[in-house]
N, C-alpha and C positions, 0 to 999 in steps of 0.2 A: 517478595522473595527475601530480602532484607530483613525481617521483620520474623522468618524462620529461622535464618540463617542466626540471626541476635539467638535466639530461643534455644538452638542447637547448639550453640557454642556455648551457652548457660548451663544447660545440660551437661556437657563435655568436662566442664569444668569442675561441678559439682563431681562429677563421678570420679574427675582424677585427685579431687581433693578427698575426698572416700579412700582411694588407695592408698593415698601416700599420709596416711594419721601416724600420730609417732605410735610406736609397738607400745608402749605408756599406758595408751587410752582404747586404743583400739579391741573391736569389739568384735569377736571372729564366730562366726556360726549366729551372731544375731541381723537382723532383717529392719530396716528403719521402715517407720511405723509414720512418721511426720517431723518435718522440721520447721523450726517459730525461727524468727528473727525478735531478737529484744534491744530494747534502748532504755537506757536510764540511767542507774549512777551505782556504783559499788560505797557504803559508807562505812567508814571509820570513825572508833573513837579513840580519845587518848587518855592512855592509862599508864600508871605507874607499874614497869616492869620488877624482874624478880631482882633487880640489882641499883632499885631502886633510881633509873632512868625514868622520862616519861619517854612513849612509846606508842605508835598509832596502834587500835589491834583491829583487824575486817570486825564488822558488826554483822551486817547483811547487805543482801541484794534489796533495789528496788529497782524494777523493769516489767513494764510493757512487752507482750510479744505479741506480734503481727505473723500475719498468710497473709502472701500474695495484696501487701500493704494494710492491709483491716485489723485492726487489734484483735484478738483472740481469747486475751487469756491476759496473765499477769503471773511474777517473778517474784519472791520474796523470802524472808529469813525463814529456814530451815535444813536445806532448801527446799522451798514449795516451788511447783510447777499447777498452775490453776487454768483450766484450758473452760472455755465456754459454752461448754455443753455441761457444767458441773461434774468433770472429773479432775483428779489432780491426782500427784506424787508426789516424796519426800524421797532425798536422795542421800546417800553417803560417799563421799568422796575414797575412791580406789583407785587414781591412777593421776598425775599429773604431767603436763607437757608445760615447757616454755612457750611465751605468746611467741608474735615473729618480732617484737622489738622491746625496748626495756620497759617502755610506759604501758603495756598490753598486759593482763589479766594475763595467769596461765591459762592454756588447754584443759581440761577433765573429763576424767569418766568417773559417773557417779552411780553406783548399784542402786536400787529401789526399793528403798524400806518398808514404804508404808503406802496407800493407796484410799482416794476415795471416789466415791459415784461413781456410775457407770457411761461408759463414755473411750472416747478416740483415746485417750490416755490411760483406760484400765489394764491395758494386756502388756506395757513399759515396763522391763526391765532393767534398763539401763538407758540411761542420760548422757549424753557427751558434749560438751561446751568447746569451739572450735570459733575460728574465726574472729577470737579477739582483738578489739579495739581499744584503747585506755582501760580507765576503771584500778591503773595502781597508782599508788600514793608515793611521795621521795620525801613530802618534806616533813620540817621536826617541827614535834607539838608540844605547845607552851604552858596547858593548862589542863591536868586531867579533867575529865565531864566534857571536854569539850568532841565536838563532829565535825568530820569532812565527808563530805560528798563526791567524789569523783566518776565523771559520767564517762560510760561505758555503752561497747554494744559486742553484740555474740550474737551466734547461731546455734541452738541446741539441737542435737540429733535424740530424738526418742524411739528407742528401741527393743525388737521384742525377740525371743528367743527363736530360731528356728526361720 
């Protein structure tokens, strides 16, 4: 009974985080299709800004994403979304939200540009990254070329029209 009760209250949770997305990201008349849990690290490198600062700039994602704890799929620069059935996605950021603390990634909604195979990811219109954990940078960089890594994790919601 315990053991449902955990399961129902998971549920309850998911669906009230569902409601309450900032208006930013949210995705109204679209139906989620699957959502991954990922871990990994958001990386920077440091580059010399327009005002002639060095300055960290996001490079890419690298993350893992898991179902129900099993890896799935994989995260990476573009952004790719590569699920394990050989489908994937390519997204463009159209909407950002604050993490819920300063070290937290923002929130996003990312439209779906581009698409391959066939597969649980083919019918994804939109991406929304929710649930962030680290993955942002504070400190100064000393040497352009050089990289940070900073590990992160999220929840993506993929989702399809209708």
């Amino acid at each position: 009974m315990a053991l449902i009760a955990f399961f129902l209250a998971g549920s309850l949770v998911s669906a009230t985080a569902q409601a309450t997305l900032p208006d930013a990201i949210a995705a109204p008349g679209e139906t989620a299709v699957l959502t991954l849990h990922a871990e990994g690290a958001q990386v920077y490198e440091c580059k010399t800004g327009p005002d002639g600062t060095l300055v960290w700039v996001f490079r890419e994602p690298i993350a893992t994403l898991f179902q129900d704890g099993k890896t799935v799929g994989r995260h990476y620069a573009g952004p790719n979304w590569e699920y394990s059935d050989g489908s994937a996605v390519v997204g463009q950021v159209t909407g950002t939200a604050p993490g819920q603390v300063a070290m937290d990634i923002p929130w996003l909604k990312l439209a779906v540009n581009a698409r391959r195979g066939n597969g649980v990811l083919s019918p994804v219109t939109t991406v929304q990254r929710i649930n962030t954990v680290g993955g942002r940078l504070t400190s100064a960089c000393y040497k352009a070329g050089t990289y940070e890594s900073v590990p992160y994790s999220a929840d993506y919601v993929f989702l399809r029209k209708g």
